[in-house]
C-alpha positions as CSV (number, residue, x, y, z in Angstrom):
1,X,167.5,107.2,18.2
2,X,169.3,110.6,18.8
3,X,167.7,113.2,21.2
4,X,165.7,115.4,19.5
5,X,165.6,119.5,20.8
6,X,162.3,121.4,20.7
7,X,163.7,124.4,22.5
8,X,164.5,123.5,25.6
9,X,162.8,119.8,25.3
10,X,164.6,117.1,24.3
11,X,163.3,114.0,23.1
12,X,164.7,111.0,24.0
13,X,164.1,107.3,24.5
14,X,163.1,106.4,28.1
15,X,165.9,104.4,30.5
16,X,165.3,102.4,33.4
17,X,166.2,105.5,35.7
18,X,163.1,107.3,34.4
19,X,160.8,104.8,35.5
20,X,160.3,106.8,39.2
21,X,159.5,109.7,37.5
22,X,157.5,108.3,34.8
23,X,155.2,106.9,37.7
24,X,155.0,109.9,39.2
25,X,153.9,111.7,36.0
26,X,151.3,109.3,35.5
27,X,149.8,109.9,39.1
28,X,149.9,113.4,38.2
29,X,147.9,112.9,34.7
30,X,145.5,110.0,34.7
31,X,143.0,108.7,37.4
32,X,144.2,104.7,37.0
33,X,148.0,105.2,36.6
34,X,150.2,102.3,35.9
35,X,152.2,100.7,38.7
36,X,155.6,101.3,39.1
37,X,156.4,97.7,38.3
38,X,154.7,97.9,34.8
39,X,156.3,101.0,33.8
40,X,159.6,99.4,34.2
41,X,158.3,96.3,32.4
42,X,157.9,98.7,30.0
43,X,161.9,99.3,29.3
44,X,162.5,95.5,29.4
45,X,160.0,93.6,28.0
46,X,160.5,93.0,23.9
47,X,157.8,95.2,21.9
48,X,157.6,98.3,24.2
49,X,158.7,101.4,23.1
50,X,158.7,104.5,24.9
51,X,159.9,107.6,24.7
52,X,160.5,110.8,27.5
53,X,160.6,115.0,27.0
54,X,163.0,116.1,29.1
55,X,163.3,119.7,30.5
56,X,165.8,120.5,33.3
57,X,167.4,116.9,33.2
58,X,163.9,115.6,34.2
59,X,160.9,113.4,31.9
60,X,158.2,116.4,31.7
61,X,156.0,114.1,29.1
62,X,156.4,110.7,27.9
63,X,155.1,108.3,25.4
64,X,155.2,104.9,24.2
65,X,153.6,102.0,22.1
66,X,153.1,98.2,22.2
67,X,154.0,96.3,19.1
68,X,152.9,93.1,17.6
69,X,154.0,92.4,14.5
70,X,153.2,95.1,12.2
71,X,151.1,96.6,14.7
72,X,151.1,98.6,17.3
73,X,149.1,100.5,20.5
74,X,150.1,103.7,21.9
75,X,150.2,102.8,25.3
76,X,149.9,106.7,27.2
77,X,150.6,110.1,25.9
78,X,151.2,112.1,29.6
79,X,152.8,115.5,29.3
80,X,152.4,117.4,32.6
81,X,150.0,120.6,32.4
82,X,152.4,123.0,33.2
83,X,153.8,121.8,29.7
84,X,151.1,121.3,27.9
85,X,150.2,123.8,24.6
86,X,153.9,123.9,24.2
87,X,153.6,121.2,20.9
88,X,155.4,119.0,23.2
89,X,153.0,115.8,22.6
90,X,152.4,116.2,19.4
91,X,156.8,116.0,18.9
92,X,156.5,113.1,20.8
93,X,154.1,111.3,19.2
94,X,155.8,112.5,15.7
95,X,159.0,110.5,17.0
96,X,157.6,107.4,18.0
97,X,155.4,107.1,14.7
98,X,158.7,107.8,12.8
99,X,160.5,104.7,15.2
100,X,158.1,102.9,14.7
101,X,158.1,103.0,10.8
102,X,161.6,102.2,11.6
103,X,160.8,99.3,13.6
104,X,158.8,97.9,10.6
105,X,155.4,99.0,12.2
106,X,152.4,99.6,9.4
107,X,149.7,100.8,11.7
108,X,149.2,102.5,14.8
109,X,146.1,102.7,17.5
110,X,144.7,104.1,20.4
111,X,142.2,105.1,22.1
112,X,141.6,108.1,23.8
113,X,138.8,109.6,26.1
114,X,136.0,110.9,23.7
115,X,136.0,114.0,26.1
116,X,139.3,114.8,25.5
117,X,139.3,116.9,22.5
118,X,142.3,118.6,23.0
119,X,144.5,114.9,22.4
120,X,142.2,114.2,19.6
121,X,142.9,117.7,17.9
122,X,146.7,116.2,18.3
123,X,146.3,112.6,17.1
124,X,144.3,113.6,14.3
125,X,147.5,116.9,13.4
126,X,149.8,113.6,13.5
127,X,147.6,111.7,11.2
128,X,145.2,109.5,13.4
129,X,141.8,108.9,11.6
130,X,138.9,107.9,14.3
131,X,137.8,104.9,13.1
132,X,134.8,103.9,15.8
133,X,133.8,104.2,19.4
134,X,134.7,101.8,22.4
135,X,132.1,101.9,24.9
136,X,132.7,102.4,29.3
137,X,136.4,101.8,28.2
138,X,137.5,104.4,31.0
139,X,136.5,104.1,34.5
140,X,137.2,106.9,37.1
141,X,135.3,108.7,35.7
142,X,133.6,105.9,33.4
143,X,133.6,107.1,29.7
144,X,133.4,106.2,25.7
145,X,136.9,105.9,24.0
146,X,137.3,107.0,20.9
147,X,139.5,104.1,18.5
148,X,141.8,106.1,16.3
149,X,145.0,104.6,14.1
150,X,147.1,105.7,12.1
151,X,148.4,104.0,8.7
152,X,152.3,104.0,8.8
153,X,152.9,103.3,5.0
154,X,151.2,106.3,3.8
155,X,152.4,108.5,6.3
156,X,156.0,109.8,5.3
């Protein structure tokens, strides 16, 4: 996959060499970030996906997904706040649904923080429907998750 521009963003998929910041932009976005270890899993390990915003020659958001099969998770959706309202996750997320339908995926999940209205507004402009509730699923603070996916062979 080719970078893609947004302005001065360009999306790209994520190389071993991002993993340091990668971890350090999911310190700065979540309260149970991933270890450094499985973030470069992440780059190696056959089904992963993921994909970095760049700005400056440094990841300023990043994105990826799990598949199985046909399916898939979106692992994390991080864009650092500074950035954020820019569009920037919603491009991302755009990008890897269209790998994905490249990579033979027919649907896509997640689940997101019911509190979080701002990423739902976003999944659901990209498609997502919410399809049910997953109860304490967060911890730190402990909260509902909304289950959302995303049907790849209608979307085009």
């Amino acid at each position: 996959m080719d970078g893609r521009e947004d302005g001065r963003i360009t999306i790209r998929p994520m190389a071993v060499t991002d993993c340091g910041q990668v971890a350090d932009l999911q310190a700065a976005c979540f309260s149970a970030p991933w270890s450094l270890e499985s973030i470069r899993a992440m780059t190696k390990e056959a089904g992963y996906v993921s994909l970095v915003a760049e700005s400056d020659c440094r990841p300023v958001g990043y994105v990826g997904y799990r598949a199985v099969l046909d399916e898939a998770d979106i692992t994390n959706v991080a864009v650092y706040e500074e950035y954020r309202g820019r569009g920037i996750a919603f491009s991302m997320i755009e990008a890897l649904l269209k790998k994905a339908q490249e990579e033979g995926v027919r649907k896509m999940f997640l689940e997101v923080r019911v509190s979080n209205e701002a990423a739902i507004h976003v999944y659901e402009k990209a498609g997502f429907r919410r399809d049910g509730i997953r109860r304490s699923y967060y911890v730190r603070p402990r909260e509902d998750a909304l289950i959302m996916s995303c049907d790849l062979e209608k979307k085009i």
